[in-house]
C-alpha positions in Angstrom: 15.9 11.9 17.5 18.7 9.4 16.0 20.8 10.9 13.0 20.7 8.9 10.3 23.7 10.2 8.6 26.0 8.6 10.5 28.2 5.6 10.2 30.0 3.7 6.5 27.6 3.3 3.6 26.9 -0.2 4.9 26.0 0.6 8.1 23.6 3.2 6.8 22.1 0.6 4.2 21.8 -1.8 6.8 20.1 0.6 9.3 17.5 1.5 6.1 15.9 -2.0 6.3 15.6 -1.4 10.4 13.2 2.0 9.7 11.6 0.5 6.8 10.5 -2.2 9.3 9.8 0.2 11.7 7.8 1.8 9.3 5.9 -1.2 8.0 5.3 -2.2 12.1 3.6 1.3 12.5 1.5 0.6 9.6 -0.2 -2.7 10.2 -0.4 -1.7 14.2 -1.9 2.0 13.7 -3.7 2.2 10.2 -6.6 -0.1 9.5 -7.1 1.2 5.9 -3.4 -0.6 5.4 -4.1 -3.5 6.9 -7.3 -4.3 5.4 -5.2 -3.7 1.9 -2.5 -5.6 3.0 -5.2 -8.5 4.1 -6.9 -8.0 0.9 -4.2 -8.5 -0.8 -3.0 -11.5 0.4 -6.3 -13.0 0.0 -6.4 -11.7 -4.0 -3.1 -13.4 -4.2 -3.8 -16.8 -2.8 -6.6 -16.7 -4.9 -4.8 -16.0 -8.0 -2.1 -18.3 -7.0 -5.7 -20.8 -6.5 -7.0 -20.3 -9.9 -3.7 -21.0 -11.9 -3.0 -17.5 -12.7 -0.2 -17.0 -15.1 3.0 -15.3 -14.2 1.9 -12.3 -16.3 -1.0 -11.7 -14.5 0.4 -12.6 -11.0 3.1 -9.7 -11.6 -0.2 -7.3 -12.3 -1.4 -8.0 -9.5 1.4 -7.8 -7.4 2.3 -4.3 -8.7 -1.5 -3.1 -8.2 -1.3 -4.5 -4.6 2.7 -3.1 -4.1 1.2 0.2 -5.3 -1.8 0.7 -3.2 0.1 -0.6 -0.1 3.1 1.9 -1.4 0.0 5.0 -1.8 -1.5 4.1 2.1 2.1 4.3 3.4 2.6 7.4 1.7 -0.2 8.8 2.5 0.0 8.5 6.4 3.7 10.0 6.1 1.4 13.1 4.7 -0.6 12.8 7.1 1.5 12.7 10.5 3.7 15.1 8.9 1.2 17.4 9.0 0.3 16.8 12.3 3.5 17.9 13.3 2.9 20.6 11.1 0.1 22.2 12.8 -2.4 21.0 15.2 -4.8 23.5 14.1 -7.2 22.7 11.7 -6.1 24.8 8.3 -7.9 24.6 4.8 -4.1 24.2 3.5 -3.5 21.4 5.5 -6.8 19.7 5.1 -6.6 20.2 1.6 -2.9 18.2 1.5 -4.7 15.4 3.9 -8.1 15.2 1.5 -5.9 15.2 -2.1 -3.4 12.4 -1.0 -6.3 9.9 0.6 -8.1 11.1 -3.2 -4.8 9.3 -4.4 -5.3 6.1 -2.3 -9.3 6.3 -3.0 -8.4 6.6 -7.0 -6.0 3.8 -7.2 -8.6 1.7 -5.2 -11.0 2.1 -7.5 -8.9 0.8 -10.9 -7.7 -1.7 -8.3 -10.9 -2.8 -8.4 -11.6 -2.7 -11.8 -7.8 -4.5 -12.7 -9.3 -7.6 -10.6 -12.5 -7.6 -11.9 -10.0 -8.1 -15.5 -7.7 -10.4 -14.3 -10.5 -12.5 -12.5 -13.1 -12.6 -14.9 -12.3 -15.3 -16.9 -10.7 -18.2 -14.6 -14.1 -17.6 -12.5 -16.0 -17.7 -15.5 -14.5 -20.9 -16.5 -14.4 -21.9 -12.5 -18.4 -21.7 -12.8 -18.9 -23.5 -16.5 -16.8 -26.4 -15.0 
């Protein structure tokens, strides 16, 4: 395993964007649920971008999709955390694994229910036109 304490301030602020990628690499390659949000999202954002949204609601949206992408992430660090926990299979653990994909499941849903606001009306008017 590489330290990651070594080296000047700048080095190590340098080396944080190279595990973020890292990170973000893992993510699309080995978790579907993240890049069907991440996919998702790009495709909301077009279509805000589409529909004249203003910069108001494009920063909504882009903090409801920066969150949920932000919740996946965060819950697959639970995840294989735990997995190096324990391989057994213990209520504990499976309790930690079920609440934080709740998290990502509960933000989905007023997701949801944020685009269905933000949308509404520019469809609407897309339709009457």
């Amino acid at each position: 395993m590489v330290s990651r304490g070594n080296g000047s301030r700048l080095s190590r602020f340098v080396h944080s964007f190279k595990y973020a990628s890292q990170g973000f690499r893992y993510l699309i390659r080995n978790e579907q649920n993240f890049l069907f949000h991440l996919i998702a999202g790009v495709f909301v954002l077009t279509a805000a971008v589409l529909l004249g949204f203003s910069i108001i609601k494009l920063t909504i949206l882009l903090t409801v999709i920066g969150v949920m992408l932000s919740l996946e992430a965060i819950n697959t660090g639970i995840e294989r955390s735990i997995d190096l926990i324990t391989e057994e299979e213990h209520p504990i653990a499976k309790t930690a694994k079920d609440v934080s994909a709740a998290a990502v499941f509960l933000f989905a849903i007023v997701s949801v229910i944020i685009g269905i606001l933000l949308f509404f009306e520019p469809i609407t008017h897309l339709i009457q036109s």
